[in-house]
C-alpha positions in Angstrom: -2.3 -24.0 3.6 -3.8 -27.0 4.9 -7.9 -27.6 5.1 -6.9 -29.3 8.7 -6.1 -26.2 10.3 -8.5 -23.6 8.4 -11.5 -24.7 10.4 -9.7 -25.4 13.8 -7.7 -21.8 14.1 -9.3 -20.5 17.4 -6.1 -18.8 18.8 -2.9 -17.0 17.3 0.8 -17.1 19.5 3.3 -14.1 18.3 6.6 -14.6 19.6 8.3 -10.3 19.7 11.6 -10.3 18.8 12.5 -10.4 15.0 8.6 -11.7 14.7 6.9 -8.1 14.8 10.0 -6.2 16.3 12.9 -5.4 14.5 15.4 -6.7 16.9 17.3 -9.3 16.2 20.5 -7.9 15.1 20.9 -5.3 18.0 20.3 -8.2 20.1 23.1 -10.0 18.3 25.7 -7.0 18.7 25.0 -6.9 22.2 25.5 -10.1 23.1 29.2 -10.1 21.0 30.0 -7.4 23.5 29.3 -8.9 26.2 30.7 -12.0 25.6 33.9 -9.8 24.6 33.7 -8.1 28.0 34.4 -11.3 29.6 37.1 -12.3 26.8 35.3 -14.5 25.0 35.7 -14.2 20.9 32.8 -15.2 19.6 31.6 -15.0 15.5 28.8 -12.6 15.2 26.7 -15.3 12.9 26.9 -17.9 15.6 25.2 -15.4 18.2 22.7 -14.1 15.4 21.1 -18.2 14.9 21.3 -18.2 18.2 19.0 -15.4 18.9 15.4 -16.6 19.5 16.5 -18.6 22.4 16.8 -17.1 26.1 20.1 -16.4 27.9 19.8 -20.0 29.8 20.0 -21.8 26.7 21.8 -19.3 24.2 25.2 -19.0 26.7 25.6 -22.7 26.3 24.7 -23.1 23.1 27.0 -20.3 21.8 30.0 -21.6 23.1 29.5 -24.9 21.9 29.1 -23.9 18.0 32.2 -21.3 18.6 34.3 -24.3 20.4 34.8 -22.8 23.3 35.2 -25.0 26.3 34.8 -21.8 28.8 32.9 -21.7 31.3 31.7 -17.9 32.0 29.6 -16.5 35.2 26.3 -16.8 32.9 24.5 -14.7 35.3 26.8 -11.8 34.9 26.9 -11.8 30.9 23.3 -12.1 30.7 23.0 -8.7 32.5 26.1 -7.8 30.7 23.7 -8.5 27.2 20.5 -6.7 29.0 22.2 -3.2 30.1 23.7 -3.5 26.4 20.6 -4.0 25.0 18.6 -1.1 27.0 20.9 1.3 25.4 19.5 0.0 21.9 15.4 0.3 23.4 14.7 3.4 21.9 15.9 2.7 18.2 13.5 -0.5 18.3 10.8 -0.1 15.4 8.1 -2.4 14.6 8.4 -4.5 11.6 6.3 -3.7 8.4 2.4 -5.1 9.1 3.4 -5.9 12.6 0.2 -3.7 14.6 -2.3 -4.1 11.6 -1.5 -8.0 11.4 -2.4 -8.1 15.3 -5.1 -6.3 14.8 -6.5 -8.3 12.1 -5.9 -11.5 13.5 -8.1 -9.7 16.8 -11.2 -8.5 14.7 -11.3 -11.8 13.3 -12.3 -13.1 16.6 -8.9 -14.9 17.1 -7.4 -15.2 21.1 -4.4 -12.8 20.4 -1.5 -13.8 22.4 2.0 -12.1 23.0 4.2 -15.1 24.0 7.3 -13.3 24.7 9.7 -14.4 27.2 11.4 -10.5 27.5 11.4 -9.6 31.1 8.9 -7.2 32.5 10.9 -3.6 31.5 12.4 -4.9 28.2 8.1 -6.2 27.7 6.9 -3.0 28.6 9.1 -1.2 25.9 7.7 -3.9 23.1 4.5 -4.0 24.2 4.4 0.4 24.4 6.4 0.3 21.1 3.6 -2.2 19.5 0.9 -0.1 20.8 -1.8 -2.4 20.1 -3.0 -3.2 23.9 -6.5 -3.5 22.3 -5.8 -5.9 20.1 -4.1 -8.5 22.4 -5.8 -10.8 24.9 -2.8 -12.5 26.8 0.9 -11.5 27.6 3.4 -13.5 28.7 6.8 -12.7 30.0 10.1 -14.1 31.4 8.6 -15.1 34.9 6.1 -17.2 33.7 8.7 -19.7 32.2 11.2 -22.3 33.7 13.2 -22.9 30.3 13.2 -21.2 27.4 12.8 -21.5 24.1 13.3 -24.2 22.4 11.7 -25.7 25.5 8.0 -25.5 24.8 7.5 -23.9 28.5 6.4 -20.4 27.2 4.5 -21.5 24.5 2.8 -24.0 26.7 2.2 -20.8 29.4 0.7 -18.6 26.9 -1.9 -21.4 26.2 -3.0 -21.8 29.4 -3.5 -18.2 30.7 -5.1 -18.2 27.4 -7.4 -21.1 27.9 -6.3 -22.8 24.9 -5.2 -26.1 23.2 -3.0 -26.7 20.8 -4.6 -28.2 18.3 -6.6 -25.0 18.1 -3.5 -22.9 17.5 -1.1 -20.9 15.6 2.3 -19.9 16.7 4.1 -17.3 14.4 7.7 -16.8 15.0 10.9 -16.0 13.3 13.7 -18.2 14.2 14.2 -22.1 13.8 14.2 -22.1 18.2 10.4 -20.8 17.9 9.3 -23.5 15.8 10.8 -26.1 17.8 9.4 -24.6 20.9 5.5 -24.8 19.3 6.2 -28.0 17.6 7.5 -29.4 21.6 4.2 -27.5 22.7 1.9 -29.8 19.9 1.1 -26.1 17.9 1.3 -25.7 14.6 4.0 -22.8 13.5 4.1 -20.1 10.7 7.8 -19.0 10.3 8.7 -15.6 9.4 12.0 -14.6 7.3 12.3 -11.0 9.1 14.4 -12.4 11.5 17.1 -13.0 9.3 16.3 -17.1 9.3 15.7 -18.7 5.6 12.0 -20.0 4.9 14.6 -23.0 4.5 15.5 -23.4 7.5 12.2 -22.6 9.2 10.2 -25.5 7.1 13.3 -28.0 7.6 13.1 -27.0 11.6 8.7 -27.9 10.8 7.4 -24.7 10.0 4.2 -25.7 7.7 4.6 -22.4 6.0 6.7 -19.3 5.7 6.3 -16.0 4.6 8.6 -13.1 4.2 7.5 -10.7 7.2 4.0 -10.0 9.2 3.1 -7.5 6.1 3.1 -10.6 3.8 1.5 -12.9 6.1 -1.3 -10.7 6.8 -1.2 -9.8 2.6 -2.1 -14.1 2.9 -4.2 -14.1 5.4 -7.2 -15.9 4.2 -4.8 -18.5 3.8 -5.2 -19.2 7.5 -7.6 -17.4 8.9 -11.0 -18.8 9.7 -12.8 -16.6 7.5 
């Protein structure tokens, strides 16, 4: 870790899914079926590294990689994905060192930020299934957003209603999108393999360090906290 950042850390960005929920792979099932519903035959490993970004950009995106040249109502398979995905909300579990990472980062005296881009039911699950209200300063949620990630718009979002800058920043996320979201937003960004993503992938995409899941970043954490 990097002296540059040890004595400038005044704020900590999570990003949710895959980061300190275990999500990811429901969320990648559910969108195969509902891009099946509207005939559409995508690969399963195309939707899962696309997962990280919101429906506006992950319809799109999906389609390209697959080859697909269609065209679907986007507005109808993202709530095809989000009534899928509902059915999924009580299986959700946190991921291992997910509330005591949060909490650590919060006694330290870090501004504890949720920059999530779920929409307000889908937040209220995470947020009831993190159960660390206490330990978190700022919340941010689909409506606060134009673009999603990998636009910087949420991370940028979550350091205003947080009062913060940048430079004085962490963002810890999961998939290659959440690093080039912070990176867009000038915040430095831990990557997380819990996702499914390879540390690989996350330092090629500019993570400036990975770890395997929030229990081993926290295991590390005076290897970027300020004290």
């Amino acid at each position: 870790m990097t002296d540059r950042l040890l004595h400038a850390v005044r704020g900590i960005l999570f990003d949710l899914d895959g980061t300190l929920i275990d999500s990811n792979f429901f969320h990648t099932v559910c969108w195969w079926q509902a891009f099946r519903q509207h005939e559409l035959d995508v690969p399963t490993a195309v939707i899962h590294r696309s997962v990280g970004m919101g429906a506006d950009q992950l319809i799109p995106h999906v389609l390209s990689e697959a080859g697909l040249a269609d065209e679907p109502d986007a507005d109808m398979l993202t709530a095809a994905h989000a009534a899928l995905y509902a059915a999924y909300w009580p299986r959700l579990r946190t991921l291992p060192g997910s509330r005591q990472l949060l909490r650590r980062c919060h006694e330290a005296g870090l501004t504890t930020v949720l920059a999530s881009s779920a929409g307000e039911a889908e937040l209220t699950v995470l947020t009831r299934l993190l159960d660390c209200d206490d330990a978190v300063d700022v919340t941010t949620s689909s409506a606060d957003a134009g673009a999603s990630k990998p636009a910087p718009d949420i991370v940028q979002v979550a350091l205003d209603k947080a009062g913060l800058a940048a430079q004085d920043c962490l963002f810890v996320g999961d998939a290659v999108w959440d690093v080039q979201a912070a990176g867009r937003a000038g915040v430095s960004c831990i990557g997380l393999e819990s996702g499914g993503t390879s540390a690989a992938e996350l330092l090629e995409a500019g993570a400036f360090a990975t770890y395997r899941d929030a229990q081993d970043l926290l295991h590390h954490s005076e290897e970027w906290l300020n004290t």
